[in-house]
N, C-alpha and C positions, 0 to 999 in steps of 0.2 A: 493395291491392285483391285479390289473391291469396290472402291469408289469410283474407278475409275470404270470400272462397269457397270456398277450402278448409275451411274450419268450416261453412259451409253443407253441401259436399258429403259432408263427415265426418257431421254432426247425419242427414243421409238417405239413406246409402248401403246400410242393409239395410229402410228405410222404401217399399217401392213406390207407397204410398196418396200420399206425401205429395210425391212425385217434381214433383208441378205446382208445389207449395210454394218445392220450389227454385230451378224457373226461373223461379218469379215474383220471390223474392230477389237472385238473380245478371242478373237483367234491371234491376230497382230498382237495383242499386248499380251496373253498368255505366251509368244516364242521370245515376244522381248525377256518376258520375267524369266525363263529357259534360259537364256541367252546371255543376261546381261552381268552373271558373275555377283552377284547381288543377293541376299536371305530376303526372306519373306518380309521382315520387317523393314527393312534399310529400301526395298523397292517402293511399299508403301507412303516411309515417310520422304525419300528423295528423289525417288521418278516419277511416282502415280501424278502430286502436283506439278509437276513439270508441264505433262498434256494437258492436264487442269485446268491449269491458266494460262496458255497457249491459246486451247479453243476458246478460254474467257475473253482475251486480248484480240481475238481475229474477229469475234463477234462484237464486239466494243468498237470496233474500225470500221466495219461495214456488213451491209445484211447482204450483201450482193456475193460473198464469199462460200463457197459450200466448206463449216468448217469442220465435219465429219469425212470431209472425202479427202480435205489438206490434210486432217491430221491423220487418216488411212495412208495417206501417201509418206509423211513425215517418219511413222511406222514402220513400213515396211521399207525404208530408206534407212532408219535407224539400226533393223535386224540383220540386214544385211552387211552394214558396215561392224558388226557387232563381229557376224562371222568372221570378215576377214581379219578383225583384231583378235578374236580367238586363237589365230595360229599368229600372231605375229609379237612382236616385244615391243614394249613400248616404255621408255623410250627409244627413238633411234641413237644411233650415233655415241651413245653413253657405254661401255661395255662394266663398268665400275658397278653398276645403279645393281640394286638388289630387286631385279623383275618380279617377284613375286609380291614385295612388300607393296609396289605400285602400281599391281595388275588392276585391281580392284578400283583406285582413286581415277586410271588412265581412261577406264573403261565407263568411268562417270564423267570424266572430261570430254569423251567423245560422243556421248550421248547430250547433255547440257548443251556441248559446243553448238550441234546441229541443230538443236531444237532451236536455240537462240538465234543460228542462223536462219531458217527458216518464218521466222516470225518477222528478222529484221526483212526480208528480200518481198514481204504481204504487207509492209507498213504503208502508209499516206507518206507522203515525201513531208518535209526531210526524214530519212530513218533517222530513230533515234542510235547512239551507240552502244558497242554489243556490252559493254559493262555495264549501261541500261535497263537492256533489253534484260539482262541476268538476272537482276533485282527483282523483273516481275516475274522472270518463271520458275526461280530455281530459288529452293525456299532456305532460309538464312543457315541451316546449318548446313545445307550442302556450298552454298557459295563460303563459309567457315572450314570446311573441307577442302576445297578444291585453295582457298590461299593459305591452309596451314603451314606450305611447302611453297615459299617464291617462285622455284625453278617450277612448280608444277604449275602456277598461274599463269606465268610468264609462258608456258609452252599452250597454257587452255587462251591466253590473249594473241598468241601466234597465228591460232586458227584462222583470224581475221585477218591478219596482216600477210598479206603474199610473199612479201618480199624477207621475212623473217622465220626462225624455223620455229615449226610447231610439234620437234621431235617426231613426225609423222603424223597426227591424227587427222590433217587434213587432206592429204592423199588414203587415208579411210576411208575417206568418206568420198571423197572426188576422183577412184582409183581410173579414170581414162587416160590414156597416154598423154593426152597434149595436156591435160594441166598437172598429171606429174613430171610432162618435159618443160611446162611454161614455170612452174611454182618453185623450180630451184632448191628444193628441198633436200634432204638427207637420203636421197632415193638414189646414187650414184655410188652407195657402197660397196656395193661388188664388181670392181670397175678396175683393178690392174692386170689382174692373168685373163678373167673373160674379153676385155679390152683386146690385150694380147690375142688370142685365139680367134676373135671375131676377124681383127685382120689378116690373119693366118687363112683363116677358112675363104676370105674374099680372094686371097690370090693365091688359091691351090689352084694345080692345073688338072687335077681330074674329079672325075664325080666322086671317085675312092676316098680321093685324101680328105676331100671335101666334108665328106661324112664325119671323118674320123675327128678333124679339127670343132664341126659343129659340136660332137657329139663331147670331147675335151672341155671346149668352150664353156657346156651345160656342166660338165662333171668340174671342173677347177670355182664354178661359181657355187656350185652345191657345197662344195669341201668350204669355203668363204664362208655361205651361209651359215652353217652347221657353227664352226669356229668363232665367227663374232658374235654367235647366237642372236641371230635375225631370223632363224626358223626356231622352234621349239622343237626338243626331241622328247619321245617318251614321257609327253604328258597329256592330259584327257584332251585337250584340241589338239596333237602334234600330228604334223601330216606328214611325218619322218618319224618310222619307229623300227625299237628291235624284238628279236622274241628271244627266248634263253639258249637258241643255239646262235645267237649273234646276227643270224642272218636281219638284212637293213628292208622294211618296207620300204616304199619311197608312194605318196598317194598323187595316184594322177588324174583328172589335170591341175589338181588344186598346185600342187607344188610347182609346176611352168605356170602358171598363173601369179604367183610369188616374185620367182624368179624373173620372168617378164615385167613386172613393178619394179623391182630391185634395180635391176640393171636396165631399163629404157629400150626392153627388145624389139625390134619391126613384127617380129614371128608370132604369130596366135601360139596360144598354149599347147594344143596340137600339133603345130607343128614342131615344136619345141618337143614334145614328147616323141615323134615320132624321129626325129635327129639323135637325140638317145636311146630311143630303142634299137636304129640302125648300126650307131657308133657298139652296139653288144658288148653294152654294162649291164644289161638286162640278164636274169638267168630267163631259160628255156626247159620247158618239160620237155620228155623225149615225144611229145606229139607236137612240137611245134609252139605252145602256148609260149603266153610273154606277160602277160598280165593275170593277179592272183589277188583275191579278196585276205583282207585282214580285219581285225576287229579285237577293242579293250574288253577283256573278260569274257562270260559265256556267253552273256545275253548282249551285247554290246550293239552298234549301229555296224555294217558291214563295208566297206570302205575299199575301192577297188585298186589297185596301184602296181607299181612295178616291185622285183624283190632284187638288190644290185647283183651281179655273181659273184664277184670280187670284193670282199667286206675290203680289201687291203685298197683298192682304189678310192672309196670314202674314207676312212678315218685313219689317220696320223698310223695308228697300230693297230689296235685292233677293237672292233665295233661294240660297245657299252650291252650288256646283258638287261635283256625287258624285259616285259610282260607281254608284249602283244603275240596275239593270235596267227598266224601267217597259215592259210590254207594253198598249200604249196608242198610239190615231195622236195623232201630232204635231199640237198647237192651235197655231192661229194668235196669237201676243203679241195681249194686246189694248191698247188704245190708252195707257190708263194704266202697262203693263208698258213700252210702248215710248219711255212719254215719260219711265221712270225709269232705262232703260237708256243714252237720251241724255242724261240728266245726268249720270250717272256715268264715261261712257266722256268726257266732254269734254277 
């Protein structure tokens, strides 16, 4: 990461115009180093050259390229897809895979991938291929990494190929609907009961029922999510958590944001959330509230979301004991929490 600032700070150290340039670069790569699940060292020796020789290669190609401001943009294109792999599993479609053991590898695959991407889409025609393109930017022990594991190459060579799955990493990176509806991807997994309900909810005959099927609809695909573990719970990205009276955060809008990738929804995340907060899975303070801040530990980031009322409508039984924070009054069990809590405790 040093180097990598250093060559920024070298590229504009008699430039004064350009001086915002560089704290917008050395700001970008300090959220990526945040971000990208990676120690201080393992960043240095396998992402810093990444940019390296990205901006080496775009200058090598033509002067006519500003390649400070492509690789600001490469950047802050990268951090972003960073977050939404933060709350997400990767692989898709694998429920077997030990996610933790390839959180780390996924998360250099999705970084690589784009870089490479990006370098091929600025080349002189013909581009060269993206197994090419890899050799220059990604330094030999990461490309040693990323094929220690077949299936994991095989998912980082997917990224180029549309028509084949790349376990997700490419809907990461390209999360707009038409080419998560074009790309045929693994993105169709929450797709029998919400399926169900979606057509349920088109032919109800009142506004009433209507609500209530939406609101199903969003709650049968959460219980889905949760289940094949395509959302994370209870860990430092999870935008589904519990505290130790069981009650279930739920963070909005990130989580209808999810779930609209997941399942190919027409509806903004908004309105996605407002369909369940109608259908009243939502708990309620006695002033009306419906949305309540939570947060990991004391000091934590403060994260705004819904809290469900009925832990018994999300989980099988009964909802896994946290850690998080939920600034929210304590709800009374209601009668079916309490009769699932005596059965268990018997």
């Amino acid at each position: 990461m040093k180097a990598l600032r250093a060559w920024v700070h070298h590229k504009h150290r008699f430039e004064t115009p350009k001086a915002a340039r560089a704290v917008e670069l050395n700001t970008a790569i300090s959220q990526l180093y945040l971000i990208a699940s990676h120690g201080k060292d393992d960043f240095q020796r396998l992402i810093t050259p990444v940019y390296l020789r990205f901006g080496e290669h775009l200058r090598s190609q033509t002067a006519l390229i500003d390649t400070e401001s492509v690789t600001l943009e490469l950047l802050q294109h990268t951090i972003r897809a960073c977050e939404r792999r933060s709350s997400s599993l990767l692989p898709r479609g694998r429920p077997n895979v030990d996610y933790r053991r390839v959180h780390k590898i996924y998360t250099y695959a999705l970084i690589t991938a784009m870089a490479v991407e990006a370098c091929r889409a600025l080349e002189k025609e013909p581009p060269k291929t993206a197994e090419t393109v890899a050799g220059l930017l990604i330094p030999e022990e990461g490309i040693k990494r990323l094929r220690h594991d077949p299936e994991i190459w095989q998912d980082w060579m997917g990224f180029f190929r549309p028509t084949e799955s790349d376990a997700g990493l490419y809907a990461l990176a390209h999360p707009s609907e038409e080419v998560i509806r074009s790309a045929e991807r693994p993105l169709q997994l929450l797709k029998t009961r919400s399926a169900q309900h979606s057509i349920e909810s088109s032919t109800a005959k009142t506004d009433t029922r209507s609500k209530v099927f939406k609101g199903e609809r969003i709650l049968a695909a959460l219980r889905d999510a949760i289940a094949k573990e395509y959302l994370e719970v209870n860990t430092r990205y999870a935008l589904i958590n519990t505290d130790r009276l069981r009650r279930t955060h739920v963070r909005s809008p990130e989580v209808f944001q999810a779930l609209k990738a997941l399942n190919d929804w027409p509806e903004t995340p908004k309105r996605l959330a407002n369909q369940f907060e109608r259908a009243k899975y939502v708990f309620r303070s006695s002033k009306g509230k419906s949305t309540f801040r939570g947060r990991h530990g004391a000091k934590g980031e403060w994260h705004t979301g819904f809290v469900i009322a009925d832990s018994v409508d999300l989980w099988p039984s009964q909802a896994p004991v946290g850690r998080f924070g939920i600034d929210a009054p304590i709800q009374t069990p209601t009668a079916q929490e309490q009769a699932v809590t005596r059965e268990i405790t018997k």
